[in-house]
Structures are given as structure tokens and as C-alpha cells.
N, C-alpha and C positions, 0 to 999 in steps of 0.2 A: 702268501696268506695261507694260513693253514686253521681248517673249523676241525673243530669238536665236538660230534654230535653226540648226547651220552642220555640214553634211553631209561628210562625209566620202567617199564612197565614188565611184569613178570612175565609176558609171552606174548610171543610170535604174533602182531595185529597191526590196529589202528594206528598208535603211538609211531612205535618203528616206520612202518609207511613214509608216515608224514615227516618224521626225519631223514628216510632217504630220498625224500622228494627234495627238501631243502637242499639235502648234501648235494645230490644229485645235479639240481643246478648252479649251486655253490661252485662245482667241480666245475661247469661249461663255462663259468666267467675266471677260471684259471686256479681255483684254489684247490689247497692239497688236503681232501678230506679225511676225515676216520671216524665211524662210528661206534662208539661205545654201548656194548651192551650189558648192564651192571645187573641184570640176572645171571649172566652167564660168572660172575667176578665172585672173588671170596672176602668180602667187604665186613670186617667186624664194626659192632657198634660203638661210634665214642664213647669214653671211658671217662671224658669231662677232666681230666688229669691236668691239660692245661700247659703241660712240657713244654710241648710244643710250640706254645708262643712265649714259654717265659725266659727271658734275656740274661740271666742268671743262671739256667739252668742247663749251658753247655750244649743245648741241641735246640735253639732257636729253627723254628722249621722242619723239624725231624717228628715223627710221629712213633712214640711208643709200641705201636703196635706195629706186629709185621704182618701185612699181607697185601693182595692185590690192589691195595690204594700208593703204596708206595710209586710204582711206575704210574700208576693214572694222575698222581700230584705234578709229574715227570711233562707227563705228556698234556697237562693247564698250561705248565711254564711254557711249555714252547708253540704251544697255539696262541691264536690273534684273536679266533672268536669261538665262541661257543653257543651250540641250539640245544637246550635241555629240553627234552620231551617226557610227557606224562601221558596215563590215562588217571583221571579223576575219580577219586573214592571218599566217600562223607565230604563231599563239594571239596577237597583238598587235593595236592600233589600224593601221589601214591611213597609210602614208605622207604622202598629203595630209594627213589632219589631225597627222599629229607634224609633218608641216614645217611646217601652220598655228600649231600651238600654240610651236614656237622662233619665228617672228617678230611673235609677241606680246609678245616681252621689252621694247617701249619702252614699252609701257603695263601690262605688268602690279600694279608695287603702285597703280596707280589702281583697278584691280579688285575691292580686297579689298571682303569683303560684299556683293557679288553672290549670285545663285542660281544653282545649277548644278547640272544633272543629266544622264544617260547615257545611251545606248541604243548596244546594238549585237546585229550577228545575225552566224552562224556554220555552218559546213557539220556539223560535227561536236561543238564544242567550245570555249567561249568564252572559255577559261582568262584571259590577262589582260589582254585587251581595256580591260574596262569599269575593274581595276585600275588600267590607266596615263591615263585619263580623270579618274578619282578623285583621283589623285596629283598631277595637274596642277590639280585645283581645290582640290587640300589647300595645294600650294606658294603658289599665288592667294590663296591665303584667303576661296574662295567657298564660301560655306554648300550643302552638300552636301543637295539634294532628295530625291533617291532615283536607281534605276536599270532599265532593261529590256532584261532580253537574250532574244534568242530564238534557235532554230537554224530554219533555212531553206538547201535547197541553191539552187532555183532563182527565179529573179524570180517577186517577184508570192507568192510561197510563204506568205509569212508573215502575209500579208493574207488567209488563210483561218482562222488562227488566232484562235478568238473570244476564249480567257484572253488572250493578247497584246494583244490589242485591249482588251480591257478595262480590264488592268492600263496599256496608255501612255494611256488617257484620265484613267485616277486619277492619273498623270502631269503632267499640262499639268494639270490642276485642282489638283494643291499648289503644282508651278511659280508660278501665277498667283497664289494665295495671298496674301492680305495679310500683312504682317508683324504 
């Protein structure tokens, strides 16, 4: 079993945390984890072009664009589940991960039946963060795990919280889950 955790959030906090707590115990029920950090990646923005899924057009699956999404598409196919985390900005998923999740269009029906599950944290108010995470694994067809939200204003915040901790470790341990 191999997770995917793939971060969202422009810096070093909450977000991350919470993902390496999942992984973290994802890894103690035997799985082979890696977290992704798509601040740190050179991720251009879709281009809508569409190549890439059209069947005619010699590169079903291929993406036009060259950069660091080519091996992160690489390393979808060969994970079984993935934990997409956020920090929540205008009650939404933050930027880098919607523009991660549009240039996933050349491999997403390879996807379907995957795991997938959410985490995101918020100053005030999570409203539909973990919604548009949801929706993107519903469009996918990734079997739906579960999710963790938490509110935290400042770094590091949320890592004081013992039920959040608790609840992302029953997290990474259905993740990992055998079917």
C-alpha cells in the first residue's frame, strides 16, 4: 500500500502537520508513504488545451506542458491512496492544490478506486474546503476515506490539539486499510 500525501498550503504549518500525522501513522500499519510538497514544485497552470485527454490526438495522457507535474502524475499511478491537505482561504481549498488538482486531467480516469481522504485547517471557519477536496475525489472515483478539519490561527496551533491528533491518526490507519 503506498499513500500520497500532497500539501497544499504555501508554508511550513498547520496543513503539513496534519499530513504528517496521517502519514505518519499510515507508515505504523505498514504503508509506504511520501509527502508531497506542491510549494516546493514548479507546477504551471492548465492551459485547458485538452491534449491530453483527446484520443485523437496521439498523446492520450501526456500533458503538454513540461514540468514538475509530469513525475507527480507518475507517482498518482502508482499510489493506492491519497490525503490531499489544505489550509482554507475565502472558506475554499487554497490555490496550489485547485491548480494541482486541474493538471491532473491527463491521468485522472486511471484513478478511479483509489483512496482518498482530506484534511484541512482554518482561522475561523472551514465552510467548503474539505467539500471541494470531496468533489474532486467524487468526480475521480476515489473511494472516499474519511476527513479532518481543524481551525488553528497560528503555526504550530494545531499540533497542540490532542482530539485532532487523534482523530488524523484513526485517519492514516483506515487510509492504509486493507480492502
Amino acid at each position: 500500500m503506498k499513500v500520497l500525501g500532497i500539501c497544499g498550503s504555501p508554508r511550513k504549518g498547520n496543513t503539513e502537520w496534519m499530513l504528517g500525522r496521517v502519514l505518519e501513522s499510515a507508515k505504523a500499519e505498514g504503508a509506504d508513504v511520501e509527502l508531497l510538497l506542491l510549494r516546493n514544485k514548479d507546477i504551471e497552470l492548465c492551459k485547458g488545451c485538452m491534449t491530453c485527454e483527446a484520443a485523437g490526438s496521439g498523446n492520450p495522457g501526456v500533458c503538454v506542458i513540461k514540468d514538475d507535474m509530469e513525475p507527480i502524475l507518475r507517482d498518482m499511478l502508482a499510489a493506492d491512496a491519497f490525503v490531499f491537505g489544505t489550509p482554507v482561504y475565502f472558506y475554499m481549498l487554497s490555490g496550489l492544490l485547485k491548480n494541482f488538482m486541474d493538471r491532473t486531467i491527463p491521468v485522472w480516469p486511471m484513478l478511479k478506486g483509489k483512496r482518498a481522504a482530506g484534511v484541512a485547517v482554518a482561522a475561523d471557519t472551514l465552510a467548503l474546503a474539505i467539500d471541494n477536496i470531496r468533489t474532486y475525489s467524487d468526480l475521480l472515483q476515489l473511494e472516499w476515506v474519511g476527513e479532518v478539519a481543524a481551525i488553528a490561527r497560528d503555526p504550530g496551533e494545531v499540533a497542540k490539539n490532542d482530539e485532532v491528533a487523534a482523530m488524523l491518526t484513526a485517519l492514516g490507519r483506515d487510509l492504509a486499510a486493507c480492502r
